[in-house]
C-alpha positions as CSV (number, residue, x, y, z in Angstrom):
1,X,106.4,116.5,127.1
2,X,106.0,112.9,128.6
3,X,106.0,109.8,126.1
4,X,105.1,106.7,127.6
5,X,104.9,103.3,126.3
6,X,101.3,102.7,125.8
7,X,99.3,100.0,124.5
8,X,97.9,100.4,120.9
9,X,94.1,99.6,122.3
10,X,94.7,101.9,124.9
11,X,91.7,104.6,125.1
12,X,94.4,107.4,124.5
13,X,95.4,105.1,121.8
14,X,92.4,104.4,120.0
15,X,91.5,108.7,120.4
16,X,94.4,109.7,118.8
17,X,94.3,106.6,115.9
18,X,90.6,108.0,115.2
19,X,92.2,111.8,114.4
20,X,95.0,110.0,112.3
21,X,92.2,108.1,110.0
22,X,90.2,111.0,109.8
23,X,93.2,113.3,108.6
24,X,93.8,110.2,106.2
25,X,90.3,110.6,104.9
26,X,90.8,114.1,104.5
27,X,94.2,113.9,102.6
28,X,93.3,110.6,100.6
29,X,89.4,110.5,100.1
30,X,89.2,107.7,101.5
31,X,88.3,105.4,104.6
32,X,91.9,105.8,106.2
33,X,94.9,103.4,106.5
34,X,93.3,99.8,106.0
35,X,96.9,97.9,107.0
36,X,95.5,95.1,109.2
37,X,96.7,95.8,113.3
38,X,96.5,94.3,116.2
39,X,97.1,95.4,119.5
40,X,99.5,92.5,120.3
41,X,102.1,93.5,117.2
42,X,102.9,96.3,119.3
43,X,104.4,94.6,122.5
44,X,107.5,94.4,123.5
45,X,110.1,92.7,122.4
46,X,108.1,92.2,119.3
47,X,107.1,96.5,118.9
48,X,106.2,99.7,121.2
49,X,103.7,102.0,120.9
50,X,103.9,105.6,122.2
51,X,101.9,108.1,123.2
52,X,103.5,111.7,124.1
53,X,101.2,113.8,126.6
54,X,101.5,117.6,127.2
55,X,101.7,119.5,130.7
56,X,97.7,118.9,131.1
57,X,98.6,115.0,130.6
58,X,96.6,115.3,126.9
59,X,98.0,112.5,124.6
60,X,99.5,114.6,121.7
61,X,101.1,112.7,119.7
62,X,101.9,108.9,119.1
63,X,103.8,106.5,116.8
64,X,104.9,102.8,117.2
65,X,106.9,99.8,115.6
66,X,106.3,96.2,115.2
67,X,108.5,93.6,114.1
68,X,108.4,92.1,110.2
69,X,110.5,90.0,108.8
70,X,110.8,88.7,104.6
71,X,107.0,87.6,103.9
72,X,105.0,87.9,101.1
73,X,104.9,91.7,101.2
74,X,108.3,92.2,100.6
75,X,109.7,93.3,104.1
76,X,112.8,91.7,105.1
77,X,114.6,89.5,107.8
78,X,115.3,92.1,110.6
79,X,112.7,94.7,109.5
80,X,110.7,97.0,112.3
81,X,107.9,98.8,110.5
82,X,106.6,102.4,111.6
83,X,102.7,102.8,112.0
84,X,100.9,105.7,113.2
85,X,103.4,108.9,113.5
86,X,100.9,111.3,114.4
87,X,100.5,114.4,116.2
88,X,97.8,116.6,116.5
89,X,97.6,120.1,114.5
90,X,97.9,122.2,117.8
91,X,100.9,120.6,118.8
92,X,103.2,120.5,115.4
93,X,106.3,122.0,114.9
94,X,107.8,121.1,118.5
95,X,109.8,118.3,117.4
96,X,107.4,115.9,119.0
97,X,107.8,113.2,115.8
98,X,111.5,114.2,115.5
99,X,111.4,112.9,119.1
100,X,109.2,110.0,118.9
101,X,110.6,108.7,115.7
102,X,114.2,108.4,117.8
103,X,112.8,106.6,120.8
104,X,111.3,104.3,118.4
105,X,114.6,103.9,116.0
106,X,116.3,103.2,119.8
107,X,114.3,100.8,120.9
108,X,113.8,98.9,117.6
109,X,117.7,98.7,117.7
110,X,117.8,97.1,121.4
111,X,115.4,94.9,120.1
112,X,117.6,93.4,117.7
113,X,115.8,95.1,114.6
114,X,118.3,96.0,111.8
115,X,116.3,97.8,109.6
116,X,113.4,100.7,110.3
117,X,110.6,100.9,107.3
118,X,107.9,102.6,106.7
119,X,104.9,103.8,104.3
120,X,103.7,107.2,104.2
121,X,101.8,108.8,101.1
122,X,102.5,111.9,98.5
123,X,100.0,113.5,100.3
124,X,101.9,114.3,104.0
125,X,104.9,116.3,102.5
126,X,105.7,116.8,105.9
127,X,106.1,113.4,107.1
128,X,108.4,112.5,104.0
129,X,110.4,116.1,105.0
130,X,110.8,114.0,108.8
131,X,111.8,111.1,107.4
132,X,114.5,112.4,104.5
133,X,115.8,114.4,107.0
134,X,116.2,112.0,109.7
135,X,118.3,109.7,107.3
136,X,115.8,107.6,105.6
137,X,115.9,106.9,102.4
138,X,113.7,105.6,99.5
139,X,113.3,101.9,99.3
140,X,111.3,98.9,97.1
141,X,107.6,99.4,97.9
142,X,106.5,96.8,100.9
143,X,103.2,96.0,102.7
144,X,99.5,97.0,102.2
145,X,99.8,99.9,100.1
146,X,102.6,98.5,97.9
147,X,100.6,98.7,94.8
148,X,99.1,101.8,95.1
149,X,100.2,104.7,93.2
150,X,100.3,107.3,96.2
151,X,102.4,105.5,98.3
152,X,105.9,106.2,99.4
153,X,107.6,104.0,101.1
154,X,111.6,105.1,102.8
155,X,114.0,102.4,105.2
156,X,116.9,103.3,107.0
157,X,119.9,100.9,108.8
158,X,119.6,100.5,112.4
């Protein structure tokens, strides 16, 4: 597998953020993660966005971080938040977010970030299963989804 640093309007991008929203739809019964993003929180120094592609050069899988810091929402000074861990059915169980989700953690930490964050639902059992056993733990609700019943949201110390 080859992850590059993509941008998160990049066709590959916006192909594998369409499967995400749909699988959302699926899991939720809903229209998908509604969390307001732009391209431009996903630059570095301020986030990354990945995109892992498989021998054929197919974009398989993708996750990113952008910076927060204490708002409104209740993130914190130093916080980088997690968006978009996907990968696509035919390519799970290759360690592919296991993967991801440590570049990210790496670069969030060389860009000063002290804290990783994210929000995930009751419905993904398996992403809550990647994040527990990668070190995160359950933390105060944050962001767009702090309200809503389904939501889980886990941090862990850069």
């Amino acid at each position: 597998m080859d992850i590059r640093p993509v941008a998160f309007d990049h066709p590959d991008a916006v192909k594998l953020n369409d499967e995400v929203q749909a699988e959302y739809a699926v899991r939720y019964g809903d229209e998908g993660d509604v969390t307001p993003l732009d391209p431009t929180m996903f630059e570095p120094p301020l986030g990354l966005y990945l995109i892992a592609y498989d021998a054929e050069d197919r974009p398989v899988a993708t996750g990113g971080w952008r910076t927060q810091d204490e708002n409104d929402e209740g993130y914190s000074d130093g916080d980088a938040e997690l968006k978009r861990m996907f990968v696509i059915e035919g390519a799970r169980g290759n360690g592919l977010a296991r993967r991801i989700l440590g570049a990210l953690e790496a670069d969030a930490r060389a860009a000063g970030r002290t804290r990783m964050v994210l929000e995930t639902g009751n419905k993904q059992p398996e992403a809550i299963a990647l994040y527990a056993s990668s070190g995160y733990e359950p933390c105060v609700k944050f962001g767009h989804y702090r309200f809503h019943e389904d939501s889980r949201c886990f941090a862990k110390r850069l």
